[in-house]
PDB file as gemmi writes it, atoms N, CA and C in Angstrom:
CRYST1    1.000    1.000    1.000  90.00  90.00  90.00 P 1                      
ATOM      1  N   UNK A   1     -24.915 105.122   6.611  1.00  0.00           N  
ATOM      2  CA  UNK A   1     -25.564 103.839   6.667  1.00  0.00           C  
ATOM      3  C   UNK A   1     -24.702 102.904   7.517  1.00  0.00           C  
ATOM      4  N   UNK A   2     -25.310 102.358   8.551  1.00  0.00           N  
ATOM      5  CA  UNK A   2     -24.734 101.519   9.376  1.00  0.00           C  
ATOM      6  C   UNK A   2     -24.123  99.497   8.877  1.00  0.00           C  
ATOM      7  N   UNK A   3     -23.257  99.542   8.839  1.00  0.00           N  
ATOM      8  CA  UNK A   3     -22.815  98.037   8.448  1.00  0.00           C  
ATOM      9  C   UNK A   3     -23.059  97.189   9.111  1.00  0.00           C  
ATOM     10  N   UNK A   4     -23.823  95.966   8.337  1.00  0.00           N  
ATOM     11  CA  UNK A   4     -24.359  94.914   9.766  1.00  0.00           C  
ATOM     12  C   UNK A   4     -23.288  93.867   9.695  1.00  0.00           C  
ATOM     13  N   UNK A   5     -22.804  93.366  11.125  1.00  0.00           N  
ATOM     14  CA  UNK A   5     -21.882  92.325  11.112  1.00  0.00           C  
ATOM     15  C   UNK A   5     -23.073  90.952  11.539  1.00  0.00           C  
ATOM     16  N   UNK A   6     -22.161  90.366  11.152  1.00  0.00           N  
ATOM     17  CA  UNK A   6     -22.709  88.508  11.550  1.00  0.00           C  
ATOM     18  C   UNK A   6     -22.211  88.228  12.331  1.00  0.00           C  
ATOM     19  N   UNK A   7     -20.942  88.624  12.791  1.00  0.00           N  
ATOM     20  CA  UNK A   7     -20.679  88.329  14.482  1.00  0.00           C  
ATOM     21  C   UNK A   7     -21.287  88.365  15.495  1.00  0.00           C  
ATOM     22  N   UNK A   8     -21.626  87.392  16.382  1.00  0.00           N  
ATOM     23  CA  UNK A   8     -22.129  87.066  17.835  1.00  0.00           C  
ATOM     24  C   UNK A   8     -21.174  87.068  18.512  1.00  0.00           C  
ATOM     25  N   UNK A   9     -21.486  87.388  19.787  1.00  0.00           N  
ATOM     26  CA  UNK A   9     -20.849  87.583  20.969  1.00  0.00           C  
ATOM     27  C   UNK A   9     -20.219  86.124  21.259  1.00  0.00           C  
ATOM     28  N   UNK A  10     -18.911  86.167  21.732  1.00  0.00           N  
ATOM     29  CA  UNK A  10     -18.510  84.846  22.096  1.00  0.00           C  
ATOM     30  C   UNK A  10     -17.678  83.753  20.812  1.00  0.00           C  
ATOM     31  N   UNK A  11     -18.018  84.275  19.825  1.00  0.00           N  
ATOM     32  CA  UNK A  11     -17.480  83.676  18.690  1.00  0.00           C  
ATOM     33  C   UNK A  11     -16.289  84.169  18.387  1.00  0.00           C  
ATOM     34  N   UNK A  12     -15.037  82.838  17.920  1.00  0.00           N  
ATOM     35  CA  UNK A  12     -13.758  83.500  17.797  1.00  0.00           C  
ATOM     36  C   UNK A  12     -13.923  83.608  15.968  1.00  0.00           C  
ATOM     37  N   UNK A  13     -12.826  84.652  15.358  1.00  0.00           N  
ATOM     38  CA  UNK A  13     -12.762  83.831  14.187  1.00  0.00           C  
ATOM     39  C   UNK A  13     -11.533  83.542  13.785  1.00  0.00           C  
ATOM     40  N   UNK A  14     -10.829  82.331  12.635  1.00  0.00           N  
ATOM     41  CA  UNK A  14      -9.561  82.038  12.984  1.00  0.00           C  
ATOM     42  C   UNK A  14      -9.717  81.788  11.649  1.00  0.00           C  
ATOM     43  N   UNK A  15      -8.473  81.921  10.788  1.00  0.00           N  
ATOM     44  CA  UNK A  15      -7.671  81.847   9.397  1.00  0.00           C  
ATOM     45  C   UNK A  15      -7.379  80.524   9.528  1.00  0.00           C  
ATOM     46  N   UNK A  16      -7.305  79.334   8.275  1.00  0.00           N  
ATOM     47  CA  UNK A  16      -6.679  78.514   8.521  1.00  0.00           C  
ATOM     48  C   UNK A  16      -5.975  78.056   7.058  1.00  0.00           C  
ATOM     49  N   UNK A  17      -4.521  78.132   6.700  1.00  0.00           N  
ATOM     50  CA  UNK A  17      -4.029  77.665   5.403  1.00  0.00           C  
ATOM     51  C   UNK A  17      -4.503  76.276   5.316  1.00  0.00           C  
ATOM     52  N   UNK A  18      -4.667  75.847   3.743  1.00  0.00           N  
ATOM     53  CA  UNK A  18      -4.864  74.516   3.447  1.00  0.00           C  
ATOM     54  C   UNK A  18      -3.984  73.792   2.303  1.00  0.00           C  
ATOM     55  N   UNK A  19      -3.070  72.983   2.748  1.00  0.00           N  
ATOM     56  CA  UNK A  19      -2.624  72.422   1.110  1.00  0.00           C  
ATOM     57  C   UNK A  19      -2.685  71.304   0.826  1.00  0.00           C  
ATOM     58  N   UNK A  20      -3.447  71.291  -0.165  1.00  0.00           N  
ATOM     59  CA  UNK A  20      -3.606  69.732  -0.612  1.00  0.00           C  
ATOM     60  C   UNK A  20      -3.565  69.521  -2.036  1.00  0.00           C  
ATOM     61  N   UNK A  21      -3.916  68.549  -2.770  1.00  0.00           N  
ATOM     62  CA  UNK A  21      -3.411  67.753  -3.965  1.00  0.00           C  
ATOM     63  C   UNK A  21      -4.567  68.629  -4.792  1.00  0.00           C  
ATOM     64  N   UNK A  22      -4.324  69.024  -6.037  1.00  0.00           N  
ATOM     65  CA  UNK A  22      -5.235  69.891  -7.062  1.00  0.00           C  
ATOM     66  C   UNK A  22      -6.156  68.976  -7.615  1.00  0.00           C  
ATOM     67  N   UNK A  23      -7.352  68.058  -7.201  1.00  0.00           N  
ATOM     68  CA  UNK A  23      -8.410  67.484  -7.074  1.00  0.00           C  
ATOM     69  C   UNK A  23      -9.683  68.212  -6.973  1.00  0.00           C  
ATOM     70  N   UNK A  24     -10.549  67.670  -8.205  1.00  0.00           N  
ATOM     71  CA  UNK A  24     -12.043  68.771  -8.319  1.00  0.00           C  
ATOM     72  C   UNK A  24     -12.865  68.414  -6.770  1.00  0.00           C  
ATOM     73  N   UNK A  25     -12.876  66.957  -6.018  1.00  0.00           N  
ATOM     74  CA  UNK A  25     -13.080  67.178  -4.945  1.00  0.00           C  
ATOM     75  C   UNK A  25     -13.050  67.617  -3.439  1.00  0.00           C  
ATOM     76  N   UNK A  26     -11.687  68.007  -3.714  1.00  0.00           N  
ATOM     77  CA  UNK A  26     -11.381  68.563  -2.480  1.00  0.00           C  
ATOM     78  C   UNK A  26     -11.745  69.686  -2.045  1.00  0.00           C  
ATOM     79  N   UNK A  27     -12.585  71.034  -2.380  1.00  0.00           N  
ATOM     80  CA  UNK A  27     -13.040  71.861  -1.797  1.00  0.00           C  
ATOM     81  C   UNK A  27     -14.166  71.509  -1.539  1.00  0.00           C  
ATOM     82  N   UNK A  28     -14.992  70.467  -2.416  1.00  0.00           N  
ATOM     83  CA  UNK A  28     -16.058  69.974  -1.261  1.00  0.00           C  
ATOM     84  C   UNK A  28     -15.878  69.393  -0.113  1.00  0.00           C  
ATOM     85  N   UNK A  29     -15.359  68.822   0.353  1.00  0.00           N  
ATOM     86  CA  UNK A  29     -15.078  68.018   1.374  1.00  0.00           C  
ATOM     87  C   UNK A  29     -14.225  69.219   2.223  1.00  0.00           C  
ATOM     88  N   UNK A  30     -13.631  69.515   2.118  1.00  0.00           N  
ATOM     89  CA  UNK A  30     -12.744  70.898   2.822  1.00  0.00           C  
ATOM     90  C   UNK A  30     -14.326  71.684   3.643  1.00  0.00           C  
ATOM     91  N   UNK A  31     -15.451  72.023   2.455  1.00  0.00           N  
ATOM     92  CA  UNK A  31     -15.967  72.645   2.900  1.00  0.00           C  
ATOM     93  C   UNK A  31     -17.397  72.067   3.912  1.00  0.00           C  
ATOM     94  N   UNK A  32     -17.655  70.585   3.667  1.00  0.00           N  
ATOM     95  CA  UNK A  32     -18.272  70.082   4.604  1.00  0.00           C  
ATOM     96  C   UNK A  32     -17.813  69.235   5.766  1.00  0.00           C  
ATOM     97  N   UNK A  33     -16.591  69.392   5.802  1.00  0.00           N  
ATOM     98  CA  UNK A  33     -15.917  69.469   7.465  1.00  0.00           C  
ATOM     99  C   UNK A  33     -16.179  70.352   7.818  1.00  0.00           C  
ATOM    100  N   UNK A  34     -16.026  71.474   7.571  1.00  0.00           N  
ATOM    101  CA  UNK A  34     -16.350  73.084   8.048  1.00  0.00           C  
ATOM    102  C   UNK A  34     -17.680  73.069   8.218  1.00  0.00           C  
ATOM    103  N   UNK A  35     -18.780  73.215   7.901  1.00  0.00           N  
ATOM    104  CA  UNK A  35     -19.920  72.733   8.319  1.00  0.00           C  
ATOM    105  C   UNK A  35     -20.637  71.854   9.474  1.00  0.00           C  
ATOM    106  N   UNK A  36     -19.952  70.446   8.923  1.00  0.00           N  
ATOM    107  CA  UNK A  36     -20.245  69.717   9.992  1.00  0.00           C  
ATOM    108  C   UNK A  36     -19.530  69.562  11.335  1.00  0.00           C  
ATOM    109  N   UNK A  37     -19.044  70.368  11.823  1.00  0.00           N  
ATOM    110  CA  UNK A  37     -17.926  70.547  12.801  1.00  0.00           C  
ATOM    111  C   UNK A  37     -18.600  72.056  12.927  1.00  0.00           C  
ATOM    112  N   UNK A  38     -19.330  72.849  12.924  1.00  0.00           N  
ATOM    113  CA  UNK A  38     -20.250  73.714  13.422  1.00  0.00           C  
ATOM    114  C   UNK A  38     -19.700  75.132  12.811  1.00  0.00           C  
ATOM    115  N   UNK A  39     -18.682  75.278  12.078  1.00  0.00           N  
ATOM    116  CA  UNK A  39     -18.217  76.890  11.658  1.00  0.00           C  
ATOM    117  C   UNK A  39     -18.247  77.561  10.834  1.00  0.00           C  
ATOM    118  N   UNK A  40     -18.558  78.752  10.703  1.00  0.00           N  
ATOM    119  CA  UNK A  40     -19.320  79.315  10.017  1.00  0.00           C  
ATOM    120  C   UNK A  40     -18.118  80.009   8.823  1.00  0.00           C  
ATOM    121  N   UNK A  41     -18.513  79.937   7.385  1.00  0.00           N  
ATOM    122  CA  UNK A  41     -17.250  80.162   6.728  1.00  0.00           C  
ATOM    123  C   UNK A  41     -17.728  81.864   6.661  1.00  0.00           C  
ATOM    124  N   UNK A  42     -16.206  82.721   6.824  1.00  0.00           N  
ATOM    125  CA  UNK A  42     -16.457  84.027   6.695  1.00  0.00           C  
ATOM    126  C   UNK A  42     -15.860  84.423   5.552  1.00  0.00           C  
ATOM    127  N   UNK A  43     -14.721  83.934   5.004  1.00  0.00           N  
ATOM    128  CA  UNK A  43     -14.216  83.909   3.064  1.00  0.00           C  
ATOM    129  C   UNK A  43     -13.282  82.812   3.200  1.00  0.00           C  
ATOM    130  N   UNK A  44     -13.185  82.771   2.031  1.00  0.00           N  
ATOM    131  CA  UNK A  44     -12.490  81.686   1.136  1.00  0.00           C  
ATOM    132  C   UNK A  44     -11.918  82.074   0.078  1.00  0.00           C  
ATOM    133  N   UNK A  45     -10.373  81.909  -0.078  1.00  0.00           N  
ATOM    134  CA  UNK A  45      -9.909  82.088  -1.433  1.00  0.00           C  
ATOM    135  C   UNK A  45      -9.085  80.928  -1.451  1.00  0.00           C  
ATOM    136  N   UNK A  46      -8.614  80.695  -3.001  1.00  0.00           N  
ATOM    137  CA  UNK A  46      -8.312  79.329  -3.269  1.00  0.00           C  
ATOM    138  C   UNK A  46      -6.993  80.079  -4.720  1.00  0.00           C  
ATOM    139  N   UNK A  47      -6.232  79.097  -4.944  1.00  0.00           N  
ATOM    140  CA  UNK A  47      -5.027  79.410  -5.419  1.00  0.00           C  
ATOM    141  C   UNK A  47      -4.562  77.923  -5.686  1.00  0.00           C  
ATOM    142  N   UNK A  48      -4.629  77.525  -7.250  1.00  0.00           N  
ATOM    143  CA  UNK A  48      -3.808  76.003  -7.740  1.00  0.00           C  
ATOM    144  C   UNK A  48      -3.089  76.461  -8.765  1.00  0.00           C  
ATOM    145  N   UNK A  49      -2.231  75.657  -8.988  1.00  0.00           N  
ATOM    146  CA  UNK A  49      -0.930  75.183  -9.804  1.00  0.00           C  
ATOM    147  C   UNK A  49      -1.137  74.335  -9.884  1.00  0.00           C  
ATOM    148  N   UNK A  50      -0.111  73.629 -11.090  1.00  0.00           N  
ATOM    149  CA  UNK A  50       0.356  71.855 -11.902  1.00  0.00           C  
ATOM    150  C   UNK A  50       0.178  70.806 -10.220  1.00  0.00           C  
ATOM    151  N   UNK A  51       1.185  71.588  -9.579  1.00  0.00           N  
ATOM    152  CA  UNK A  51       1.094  70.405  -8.142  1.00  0.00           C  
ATOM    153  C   UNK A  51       0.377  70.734  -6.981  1.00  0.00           C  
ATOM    154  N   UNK A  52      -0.132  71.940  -6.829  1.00  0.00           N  
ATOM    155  CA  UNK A  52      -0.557  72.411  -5.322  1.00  0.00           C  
ATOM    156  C   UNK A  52      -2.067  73.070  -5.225  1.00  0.00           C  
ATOM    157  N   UNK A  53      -2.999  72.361  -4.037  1.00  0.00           N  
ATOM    158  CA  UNK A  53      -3.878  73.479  -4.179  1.00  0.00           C  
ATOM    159  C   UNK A  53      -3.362  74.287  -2.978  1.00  0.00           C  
ATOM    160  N   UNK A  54      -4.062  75.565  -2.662  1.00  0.00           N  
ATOM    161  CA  UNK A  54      -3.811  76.180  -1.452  1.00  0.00           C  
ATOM    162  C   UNK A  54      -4.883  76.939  -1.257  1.00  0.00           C  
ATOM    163  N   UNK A  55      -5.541  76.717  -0.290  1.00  0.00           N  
ATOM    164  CA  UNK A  55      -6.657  77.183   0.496  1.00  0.00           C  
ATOM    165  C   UNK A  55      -7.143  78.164   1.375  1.00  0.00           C  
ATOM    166  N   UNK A  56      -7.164  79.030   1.601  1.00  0.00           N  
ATOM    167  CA  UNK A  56      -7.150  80.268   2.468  1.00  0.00           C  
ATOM    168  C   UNK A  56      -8.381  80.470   2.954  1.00  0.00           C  
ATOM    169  N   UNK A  57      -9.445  79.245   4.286  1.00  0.00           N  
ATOM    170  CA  UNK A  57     -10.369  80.191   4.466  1.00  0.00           C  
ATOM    171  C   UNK A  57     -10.366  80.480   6.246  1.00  0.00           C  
ATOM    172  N   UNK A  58     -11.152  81.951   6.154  1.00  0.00           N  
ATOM    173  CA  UNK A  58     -11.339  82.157   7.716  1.00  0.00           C  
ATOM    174  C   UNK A  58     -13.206  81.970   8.168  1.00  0.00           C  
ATOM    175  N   UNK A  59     -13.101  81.051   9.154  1.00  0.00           N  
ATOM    176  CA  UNK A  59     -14.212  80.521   9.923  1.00  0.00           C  
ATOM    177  C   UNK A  59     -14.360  81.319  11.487  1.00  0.00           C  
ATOM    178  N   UNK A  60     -15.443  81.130  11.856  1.00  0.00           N  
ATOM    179  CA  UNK A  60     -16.448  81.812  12.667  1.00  0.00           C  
ATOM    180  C   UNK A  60     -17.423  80.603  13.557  1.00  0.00           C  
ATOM    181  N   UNK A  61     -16.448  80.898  14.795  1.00  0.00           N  
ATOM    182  CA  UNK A  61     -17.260  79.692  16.168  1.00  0.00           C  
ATOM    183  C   UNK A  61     -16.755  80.058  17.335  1.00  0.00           C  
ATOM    184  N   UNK A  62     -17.898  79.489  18.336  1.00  0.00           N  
ATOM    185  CA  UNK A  62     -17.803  79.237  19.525  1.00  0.00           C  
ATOM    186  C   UNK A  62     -16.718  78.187  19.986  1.00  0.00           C  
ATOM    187  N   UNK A  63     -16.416  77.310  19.229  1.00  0.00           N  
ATOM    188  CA  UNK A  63     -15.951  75.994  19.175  1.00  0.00           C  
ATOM    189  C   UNK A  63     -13.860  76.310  19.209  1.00  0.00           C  
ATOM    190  N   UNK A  64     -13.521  75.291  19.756  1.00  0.00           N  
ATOM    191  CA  UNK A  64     -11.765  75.409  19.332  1.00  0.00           C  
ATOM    192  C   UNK A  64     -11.734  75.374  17.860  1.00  0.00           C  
ATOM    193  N   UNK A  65     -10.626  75.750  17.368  1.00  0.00           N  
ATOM    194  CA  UNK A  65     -10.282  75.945  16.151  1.00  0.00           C  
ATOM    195  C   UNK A  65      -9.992  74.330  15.723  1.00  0.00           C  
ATOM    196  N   UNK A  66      -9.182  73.571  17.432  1.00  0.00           N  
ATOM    197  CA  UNK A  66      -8.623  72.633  16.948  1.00  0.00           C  
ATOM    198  C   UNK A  66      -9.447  71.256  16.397  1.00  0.00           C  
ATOM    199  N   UNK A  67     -10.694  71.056  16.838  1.00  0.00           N  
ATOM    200  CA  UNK A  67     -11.652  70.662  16.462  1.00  0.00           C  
ATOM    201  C   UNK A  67     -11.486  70.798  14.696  1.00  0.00           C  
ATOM    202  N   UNK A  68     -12.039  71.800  14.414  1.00  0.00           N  
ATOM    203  CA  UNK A  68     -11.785  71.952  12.689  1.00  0.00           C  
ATOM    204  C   UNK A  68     -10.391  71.245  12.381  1.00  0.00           C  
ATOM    205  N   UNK A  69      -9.328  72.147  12.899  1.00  0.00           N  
ATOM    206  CA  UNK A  69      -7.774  71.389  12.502  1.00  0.00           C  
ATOM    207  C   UNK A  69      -7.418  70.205  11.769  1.00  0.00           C  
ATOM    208  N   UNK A  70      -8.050  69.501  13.197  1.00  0.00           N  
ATOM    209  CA  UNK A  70      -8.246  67.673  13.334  1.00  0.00           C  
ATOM    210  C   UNK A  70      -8.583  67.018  12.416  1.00  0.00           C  
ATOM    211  N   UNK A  71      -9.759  67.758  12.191  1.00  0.00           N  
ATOM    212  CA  UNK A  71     -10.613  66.969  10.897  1.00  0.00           C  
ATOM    213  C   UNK A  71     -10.190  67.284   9.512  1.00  0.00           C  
ATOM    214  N   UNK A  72      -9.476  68.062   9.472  1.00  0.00           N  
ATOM    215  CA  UNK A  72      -9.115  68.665   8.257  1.00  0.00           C  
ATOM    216  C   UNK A  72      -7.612  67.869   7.602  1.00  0.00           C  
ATOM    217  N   UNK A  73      -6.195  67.886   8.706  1.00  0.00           N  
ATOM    218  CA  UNK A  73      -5.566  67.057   8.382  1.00  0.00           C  
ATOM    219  C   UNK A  73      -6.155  65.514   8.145  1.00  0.00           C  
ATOM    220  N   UNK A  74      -7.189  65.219   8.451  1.00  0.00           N  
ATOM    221  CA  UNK A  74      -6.938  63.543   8.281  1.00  0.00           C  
ATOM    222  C   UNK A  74      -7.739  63.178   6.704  1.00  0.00           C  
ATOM    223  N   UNK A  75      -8.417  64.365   6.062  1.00  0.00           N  
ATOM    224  CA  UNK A  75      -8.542  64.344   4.690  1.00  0.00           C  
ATOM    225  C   UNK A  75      -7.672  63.870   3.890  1.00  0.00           C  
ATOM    226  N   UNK A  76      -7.639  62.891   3.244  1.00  0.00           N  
ATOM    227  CA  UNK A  76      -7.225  62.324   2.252  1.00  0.00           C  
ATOM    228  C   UNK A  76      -5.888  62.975   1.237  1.00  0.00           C  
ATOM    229  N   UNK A  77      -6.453  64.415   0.453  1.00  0.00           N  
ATOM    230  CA  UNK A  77      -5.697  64.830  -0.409  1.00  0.00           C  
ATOM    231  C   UNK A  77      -5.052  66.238   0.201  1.00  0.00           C  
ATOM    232  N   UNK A  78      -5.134  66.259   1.640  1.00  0.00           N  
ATOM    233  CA  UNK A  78      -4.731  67.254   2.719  1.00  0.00           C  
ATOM    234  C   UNK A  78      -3.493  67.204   3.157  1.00  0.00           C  
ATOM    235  N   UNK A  79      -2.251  67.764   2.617  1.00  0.00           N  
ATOM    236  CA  UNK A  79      -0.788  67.523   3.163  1.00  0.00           C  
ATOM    237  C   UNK A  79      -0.868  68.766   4.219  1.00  0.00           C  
ATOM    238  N   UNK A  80      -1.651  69.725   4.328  1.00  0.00           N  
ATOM    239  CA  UNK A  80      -1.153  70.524   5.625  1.00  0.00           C  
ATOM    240  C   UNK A  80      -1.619  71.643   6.014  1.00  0.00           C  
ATOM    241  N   UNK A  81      -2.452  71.697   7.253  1.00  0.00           N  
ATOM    242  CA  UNK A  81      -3.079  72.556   7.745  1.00  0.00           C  
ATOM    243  C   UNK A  81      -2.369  73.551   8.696  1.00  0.00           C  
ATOM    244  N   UNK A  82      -2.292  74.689   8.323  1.00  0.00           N  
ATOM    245  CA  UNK A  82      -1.363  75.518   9.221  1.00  0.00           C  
ATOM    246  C   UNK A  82      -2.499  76.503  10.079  1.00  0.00           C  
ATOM    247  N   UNK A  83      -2.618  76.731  11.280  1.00  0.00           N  
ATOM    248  CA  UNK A  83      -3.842  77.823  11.751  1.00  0.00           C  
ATOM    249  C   UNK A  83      -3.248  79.052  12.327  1.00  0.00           C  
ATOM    250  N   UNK A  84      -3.673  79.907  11.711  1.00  0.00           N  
ATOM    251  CA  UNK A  84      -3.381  81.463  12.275  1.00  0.00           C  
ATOM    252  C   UNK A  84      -3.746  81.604  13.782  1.00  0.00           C  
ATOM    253  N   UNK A  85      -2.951  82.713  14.345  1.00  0.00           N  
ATOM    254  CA  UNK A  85      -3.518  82.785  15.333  1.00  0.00           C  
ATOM    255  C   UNK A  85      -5.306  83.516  15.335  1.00  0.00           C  
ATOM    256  N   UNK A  86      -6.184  83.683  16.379  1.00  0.00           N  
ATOM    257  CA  UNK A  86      -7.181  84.277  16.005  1.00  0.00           C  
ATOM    258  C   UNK A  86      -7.048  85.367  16.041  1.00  0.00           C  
ATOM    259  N   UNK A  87      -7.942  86.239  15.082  1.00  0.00           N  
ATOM    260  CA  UNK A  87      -7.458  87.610  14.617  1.00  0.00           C  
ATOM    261  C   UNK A  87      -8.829  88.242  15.076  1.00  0.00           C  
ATOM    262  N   UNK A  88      -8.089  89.649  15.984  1.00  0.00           N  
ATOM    263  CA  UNK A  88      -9.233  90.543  16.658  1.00  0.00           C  
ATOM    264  C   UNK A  88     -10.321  90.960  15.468  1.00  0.00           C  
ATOM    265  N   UNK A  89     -11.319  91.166  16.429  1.00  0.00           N  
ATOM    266  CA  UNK A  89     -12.572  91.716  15.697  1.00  0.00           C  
ATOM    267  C   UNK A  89     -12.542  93.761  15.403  1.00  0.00           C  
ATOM    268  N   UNK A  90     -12.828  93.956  14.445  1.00  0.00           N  
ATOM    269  CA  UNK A  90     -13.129  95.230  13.989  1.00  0.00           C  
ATOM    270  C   UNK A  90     -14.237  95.389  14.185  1.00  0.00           C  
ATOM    271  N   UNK A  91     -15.056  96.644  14.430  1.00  0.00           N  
ATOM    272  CA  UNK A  91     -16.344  96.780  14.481  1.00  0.00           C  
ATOM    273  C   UNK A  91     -16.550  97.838  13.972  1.00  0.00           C  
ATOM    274  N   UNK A  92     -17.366  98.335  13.023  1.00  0.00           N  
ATOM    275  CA  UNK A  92     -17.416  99.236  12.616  1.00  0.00           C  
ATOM    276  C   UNK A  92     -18.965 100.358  12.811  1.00  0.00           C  
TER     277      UNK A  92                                                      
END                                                                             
């Protein structure tokens, strides 16, 4: 049985760490920057403690990464966006 990807041609996809303050709102907002800034979420894992959240998701675009970046540090409860480099595609 053949595996269908969601990848389009031309689309990078890029990892990006997130740490910010352990707030019930902040993965909303995390996740409608990502949206509204055009990229498509491919997973998400998430990881809190007493002081830290930490965010792990990788997105899917045509678009610079740094675009997302941008918008992401200037969030409120956002101390720090670190971006992977983009990571080759597998095809199976």
């Amino acid at each position: 049985m053949k595996q269908h990807s969601f990848h389009q041609p031309g689309f990078a996809q890029h990892t990006l760490h997130i740490h910010a303050q352990p707030r019930p709102e902040v993965m909303e907002r995390v996740l409608r920057v990502v949206r509204h800034r055009g990229f498509a979420l491919c997973s998400l894992n998430m990881e809190q403690d007493c002081q830290q959240l930490r965010i792990t998701v990788t997105v899917e675009s045509e678009r610079p990464i740094q675009q997302l970046w941008s918008q992401l540090v200037k969030l409120v409860d956002v101390s720090r966006v670190d971006a992977l480099e983009q990571q080759p595609r597998i095809s199976a």
